[in-house]
Structures are given as C-alpha cells and as structure tokens.
C-alpha positions in Angstrom: -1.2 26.2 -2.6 0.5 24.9 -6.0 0.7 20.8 -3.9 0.5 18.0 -7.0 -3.3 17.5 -7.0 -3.3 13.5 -6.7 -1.6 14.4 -3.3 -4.6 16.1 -1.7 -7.0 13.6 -3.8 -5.4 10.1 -2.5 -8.1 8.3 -0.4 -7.8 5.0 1.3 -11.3 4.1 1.0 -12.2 0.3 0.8 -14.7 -0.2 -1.9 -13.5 -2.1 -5.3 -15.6 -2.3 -8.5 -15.3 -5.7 -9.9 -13.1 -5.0 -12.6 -9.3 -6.1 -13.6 -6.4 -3.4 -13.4 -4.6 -4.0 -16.6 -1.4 -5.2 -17.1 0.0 -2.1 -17.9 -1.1 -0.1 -15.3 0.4 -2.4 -13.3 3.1 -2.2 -15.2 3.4 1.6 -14.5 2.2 1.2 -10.6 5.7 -0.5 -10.4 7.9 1.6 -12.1 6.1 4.3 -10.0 7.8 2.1 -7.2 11.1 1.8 -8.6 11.5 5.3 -9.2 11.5 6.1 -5.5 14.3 7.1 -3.8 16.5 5.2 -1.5 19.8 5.5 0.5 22.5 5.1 -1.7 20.2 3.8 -4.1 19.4 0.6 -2.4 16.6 -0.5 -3.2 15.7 -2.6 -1.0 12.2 -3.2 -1.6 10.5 -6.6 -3.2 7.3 -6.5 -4.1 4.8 -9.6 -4.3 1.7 -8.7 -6.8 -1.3 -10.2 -6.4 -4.1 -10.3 -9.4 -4.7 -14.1 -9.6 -8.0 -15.5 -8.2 -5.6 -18.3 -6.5 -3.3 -15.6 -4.8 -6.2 -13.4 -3.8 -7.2 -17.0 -2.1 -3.6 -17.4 -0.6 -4.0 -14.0 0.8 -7.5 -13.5 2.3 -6.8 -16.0 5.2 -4.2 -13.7 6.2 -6.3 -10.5 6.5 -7.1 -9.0 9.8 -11.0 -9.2 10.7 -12.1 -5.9 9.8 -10.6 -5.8 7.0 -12.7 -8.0 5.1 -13.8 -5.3 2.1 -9.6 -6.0 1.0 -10.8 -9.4 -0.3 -12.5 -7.8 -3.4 -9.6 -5.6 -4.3 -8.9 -6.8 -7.8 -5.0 -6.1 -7.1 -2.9 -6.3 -4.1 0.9 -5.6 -3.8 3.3 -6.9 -0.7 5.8 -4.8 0.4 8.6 -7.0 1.9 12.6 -5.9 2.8 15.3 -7.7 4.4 16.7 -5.9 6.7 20.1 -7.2 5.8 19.6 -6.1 2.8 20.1 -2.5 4.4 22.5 0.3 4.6 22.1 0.4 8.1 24.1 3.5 8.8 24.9 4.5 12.6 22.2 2.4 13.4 19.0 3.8 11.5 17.1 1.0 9.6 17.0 3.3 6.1 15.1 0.0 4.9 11.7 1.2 6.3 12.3 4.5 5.2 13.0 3.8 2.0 10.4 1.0 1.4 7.9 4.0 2.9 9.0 6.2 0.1 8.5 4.0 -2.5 5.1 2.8 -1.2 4.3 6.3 -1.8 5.4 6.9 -4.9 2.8 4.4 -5.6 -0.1 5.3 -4.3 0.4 8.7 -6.0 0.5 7.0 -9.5 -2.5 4.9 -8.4 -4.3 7.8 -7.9 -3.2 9.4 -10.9 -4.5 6.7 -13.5 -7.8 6.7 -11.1 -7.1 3.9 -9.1 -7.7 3.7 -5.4 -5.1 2.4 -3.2 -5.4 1.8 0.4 -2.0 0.4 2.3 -2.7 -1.7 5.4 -1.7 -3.0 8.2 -4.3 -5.3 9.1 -2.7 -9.1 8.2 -0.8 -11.7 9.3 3.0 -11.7 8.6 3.9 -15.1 9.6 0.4 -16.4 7.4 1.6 -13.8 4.2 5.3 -14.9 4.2 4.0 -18.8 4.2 1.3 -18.3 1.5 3.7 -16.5 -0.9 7.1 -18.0 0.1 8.4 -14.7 1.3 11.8 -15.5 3.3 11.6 -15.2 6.8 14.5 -13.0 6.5 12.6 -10.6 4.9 9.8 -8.2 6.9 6.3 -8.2 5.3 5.8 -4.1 5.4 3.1 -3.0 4.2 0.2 -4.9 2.1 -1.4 -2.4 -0.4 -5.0 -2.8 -1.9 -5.4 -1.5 -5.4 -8.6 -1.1 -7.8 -11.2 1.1 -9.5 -13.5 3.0 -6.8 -17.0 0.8 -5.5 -19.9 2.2 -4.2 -19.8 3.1 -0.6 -23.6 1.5 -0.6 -21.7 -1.9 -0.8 -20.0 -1.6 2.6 -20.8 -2.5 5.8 -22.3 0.0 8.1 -19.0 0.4 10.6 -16.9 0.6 7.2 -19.2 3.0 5.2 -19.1 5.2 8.7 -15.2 5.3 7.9 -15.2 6.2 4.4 -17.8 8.6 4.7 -16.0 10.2 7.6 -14.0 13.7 6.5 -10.4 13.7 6.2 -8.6 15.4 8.5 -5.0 16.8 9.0 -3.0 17.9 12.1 -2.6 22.2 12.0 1.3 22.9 11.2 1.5 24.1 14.6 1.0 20.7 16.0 3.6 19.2 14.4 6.2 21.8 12.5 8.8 23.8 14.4 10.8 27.0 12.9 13.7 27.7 14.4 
C-alpha cells in the first residue's frame, strides 16, 4: 500500500531522552497545526506550549497517576477550543473535529522530524486551565507529549509492558461498510 510512511511509523510510546526540541521544530510542529483543516476555515484551536522547566512544573500536578513518564517530555502542547468559538452547524460541534484534525496534523510532522508524540487524556482540566490561565470558556482537549525517543529500559514495568506490546488495528470488516 502507497500510505505516507510517518502514518504507519507514529507511536505513542512514553519514553523521552533528556534533550531540548529546538525552537524551530517547534516552530514547524505548529505550522503543521495550522495547516489543518477546519470548517469554513475556523480555526478554532489555541494551543498552550510547554518547554519551560516552570511550566513543565505548572503542569505535572495536573497529570493523571499513571501517567507519570509525561513529566520528562521535554515539550508538551495544550490543545484548548471554545466552543463558542464554533460553527456549530445543525448542531454538530465541528470544534472537536477540527481541533482532532489539526492534532493530527501534528503528530505526523512530529514523527516526521523524528520526534515522538503521544496525545493524552490522562489530566486534570480544571488543574490545566488554572495553571496556564486557560479561560473556563474554553475546553482543555487534548494534552500532547513531545520529544526525542528514551529507552524503554527507563520505564516502569506496567509501562514498558505497554510500549512493548504490538500495535494493533481493527480488520476493515469491523468497521468499513460498502454499499
């Protein structure tokens, strides 16, 4: 199958190496963003960075136990929205859809410049929105972790049991239907 390789090679795996992302790959993660497509070209995306050793602190508090190998990501981006901010056609909330899309958009380029990127869902909205003065308007989506790939040796064992677990993918029949 001719699928863009970084596609098939993206990983959510959740060891870091103790190095900085530069500035402009950081630079280009974001424009990977803003190039995403939206509903009328919305936009409605804001995105909080995090690379400072005093917001990696603002934001581990907020992590979900579990999730504690996301404290040694160099980089971190939150994913916020206001939902009034939305096209909100017929009733569909194009916000998450579009914030999705450009979330991808993303992690491909992470992957791309050989970065590892791992989106989450393991945090505290209320604790994220306070730390970084997000508007409670606005909905904390998604909290990406972003860095050069670890060792899996520097996991715990329930963690390196995920990482080293193979991917998998539901069969097109599950899931596909030709009419």
């Amino acid at each position: 199958m001719a699928i863009v390789p970084a596609i098939m090679k993206r990983e959510s795996k959740r060891s870091y190496l103790d190095k900085a992302v530069p500035q402009e790959v950081v630079q280009e993660l974001l424009e990977a963003l803003r190039w995403a497509p939206s509903c009328r070209n919305n936009q409605p995306w804001r995105v909080t960075v995090v690379q400072s050793e005093e917001g990696k602190a603002k934001l581990a508090p907020a992590i979900a136990p579990g999730n504690d190998w996301a404290t040694k990501a160099p980089l971190a981006m939150i994913v916020s929205s206001n939902p009034k901010d939305d096209m909100n056609l017929a009733g569909r909330e194009y916000y998450l859809f579009d914030c999705g899309l450009a979330v991808q958009n993303l992690l491909i380029q992470a992957t791309e410049v050989g970065l590892m990127s791992h989106p989450t869902a393991g945090w505290n909205e209320k604790a994220i929105q306070s730390a970084f003065d997000i508007s409670t308007e606005e909905r904390v989506l998604c909290v990406i972790f972003i860095g050069y790939p670890g060792s899996i040796d520097d996991l715990d064992e329930e963690t390196k049991a995920k990482d080293s677990a193979p991917r998998t993918r539901k069969p097109l029949e599950e899931w596909a239907r030709f009419i």
